[in-house]
N, C-alpha and C positions, 0 to 999 in steps of 0.2 A: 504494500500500500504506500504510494506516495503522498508524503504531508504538505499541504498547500498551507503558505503561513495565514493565519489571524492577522486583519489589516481593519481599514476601515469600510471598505464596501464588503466585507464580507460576515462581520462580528458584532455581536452587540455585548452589550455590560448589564449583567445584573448584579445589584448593590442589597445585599441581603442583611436586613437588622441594625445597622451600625449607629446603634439607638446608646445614649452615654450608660443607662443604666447598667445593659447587656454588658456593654466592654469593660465595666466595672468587673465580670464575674471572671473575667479572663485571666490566666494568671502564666500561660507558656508564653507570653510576650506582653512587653510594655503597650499600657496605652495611647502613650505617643506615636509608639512605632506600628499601631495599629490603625492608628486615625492619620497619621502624616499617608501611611500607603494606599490606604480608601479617596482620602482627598486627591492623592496625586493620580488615581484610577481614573476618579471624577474630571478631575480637570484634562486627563488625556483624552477623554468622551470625548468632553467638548471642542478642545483643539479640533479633533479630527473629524467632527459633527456622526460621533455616532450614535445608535439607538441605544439606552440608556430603559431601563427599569430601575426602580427603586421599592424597597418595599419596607415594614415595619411591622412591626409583631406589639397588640397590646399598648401603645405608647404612653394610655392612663395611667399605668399600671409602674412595677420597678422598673420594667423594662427601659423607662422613659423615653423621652421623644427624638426623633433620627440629628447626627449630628448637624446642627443648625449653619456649619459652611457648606452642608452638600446645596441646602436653601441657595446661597449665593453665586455656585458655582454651576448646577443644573434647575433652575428655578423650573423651570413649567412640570421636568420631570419629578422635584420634590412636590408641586401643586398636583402634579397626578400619581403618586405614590398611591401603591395597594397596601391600606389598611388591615392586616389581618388580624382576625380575632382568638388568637390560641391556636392557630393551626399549625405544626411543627413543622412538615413539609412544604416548604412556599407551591410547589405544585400540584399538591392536592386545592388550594387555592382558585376557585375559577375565576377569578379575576386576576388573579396575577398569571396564573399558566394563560389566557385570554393575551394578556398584555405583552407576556415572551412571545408568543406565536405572530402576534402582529408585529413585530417587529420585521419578521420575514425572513430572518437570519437561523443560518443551522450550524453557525459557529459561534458558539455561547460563552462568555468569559466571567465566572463566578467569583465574586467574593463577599462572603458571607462571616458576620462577627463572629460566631463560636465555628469552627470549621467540624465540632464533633458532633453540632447540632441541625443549626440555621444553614449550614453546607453541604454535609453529607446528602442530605436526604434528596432534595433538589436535583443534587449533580447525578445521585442515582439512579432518579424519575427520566432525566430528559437523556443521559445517554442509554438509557432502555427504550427513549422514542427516537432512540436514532437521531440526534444531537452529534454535533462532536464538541466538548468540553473541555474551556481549562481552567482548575481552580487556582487563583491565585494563594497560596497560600500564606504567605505573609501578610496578608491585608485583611488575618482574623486570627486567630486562635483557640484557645479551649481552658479550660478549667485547669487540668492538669497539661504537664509535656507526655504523660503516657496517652491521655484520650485524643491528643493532638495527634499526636505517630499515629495511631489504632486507625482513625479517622482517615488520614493522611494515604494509609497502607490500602484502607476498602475501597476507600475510590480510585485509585492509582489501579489497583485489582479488577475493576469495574469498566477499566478503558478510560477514564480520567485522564487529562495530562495535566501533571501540578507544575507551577512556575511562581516564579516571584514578582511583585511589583517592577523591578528593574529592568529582566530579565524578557514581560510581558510587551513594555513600554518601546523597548529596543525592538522586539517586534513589531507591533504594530507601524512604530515609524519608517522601516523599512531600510532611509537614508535617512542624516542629519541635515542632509543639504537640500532639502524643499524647504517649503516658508512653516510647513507644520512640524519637520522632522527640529527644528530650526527653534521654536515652542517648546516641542516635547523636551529636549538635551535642553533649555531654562526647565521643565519642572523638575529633570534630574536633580540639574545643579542644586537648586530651591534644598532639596531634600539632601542633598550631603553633608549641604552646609548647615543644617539644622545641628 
């Protein structure tokens, strides 16, 4: 099988939970280094105008409400974020699974706050529909660093391909030297020097 890369006509983003309460429970990774690599997700969307899901689990609740720069940096998409009500699987969801499908895209780029939770399951669903996926996994984590690996292992086992914030970005942009690749190497930068 040859792999054709993740780009921006071809991929969308889905942004699973990264609600402050949730990231609070996180403990295999800082939540700096969990919210700088969601953000710089987000802002890579837009750079390259791609399709973008957002979603949120419970927001009344601990959970509390999705980080408030995504607001600033995907505005219409935080205005249409799928509210879920306790559903653990965003794809069991018929508004949110409604909302991936319309995007049109069957190269899906996941990153969801708990990866042993809000991630798995999802990444599960949609490469059982014949998806191809990659979770980023640095741009969420888990409770423990064991449920994180556990997690990390089923979906990689499952046909998942895992990648990192950096690693994704580099993709996506293809080259540095268009006006977007050109963008992207600033939000690198952005994030080294944090």
């Amino acid at each position: 099988m040859t792999y054709e890369n993740f780009n921006a006509d071809n991929a969308a983003l889905l942004l699973i939970d990264h609600q402050v309460g949730t990231m609070g429970w996180v403990k295999s990774t800082s939540f700096e280094e969990m919210k700088r690599n969601a953000l710089m997700l987000a802002q890579s969307a837009r750079i390259l105008k791609m399709p973008v899901v957002l979603t949120s689990s419970m927001e009344e609740y601990a959970q509390g409400p999705l980080l408030n720069e995504l607001e600033s940096i995907l505005p219409s998409e935080f205005a249409a974020r799928v509210k879920r009500f306790g559903i653990v699987n965003a794809m069991d969801d018929a508004n949110f699974a409604a909302a991936v499908k319309a995007t049109g895209r069957k190269k899906l780029i996941i990153a969801g706050v708990t990866n042993d939770v809000c991630t798995v399951y999802p990444a599960l669903s949609l490469v059982r529909e014949g998806f191809e996926v990659q979770v980023v996994a640095d741009a969420g984590g888990s409770p423990t660093k064991m449920a994180d690996d556990i997690a990390l292992r089923r979906m990689e086992r499952a046909g998942v391909t895992l990648t990192s914030t950096n690693q994704l970005i580099a993709e996506l942009a293809g080259s540095w030297v268009t006006p977007e690749g050109g963008q992207l190497i600033q939000v690198l930068m952005q994030s080294l020097a944090a």
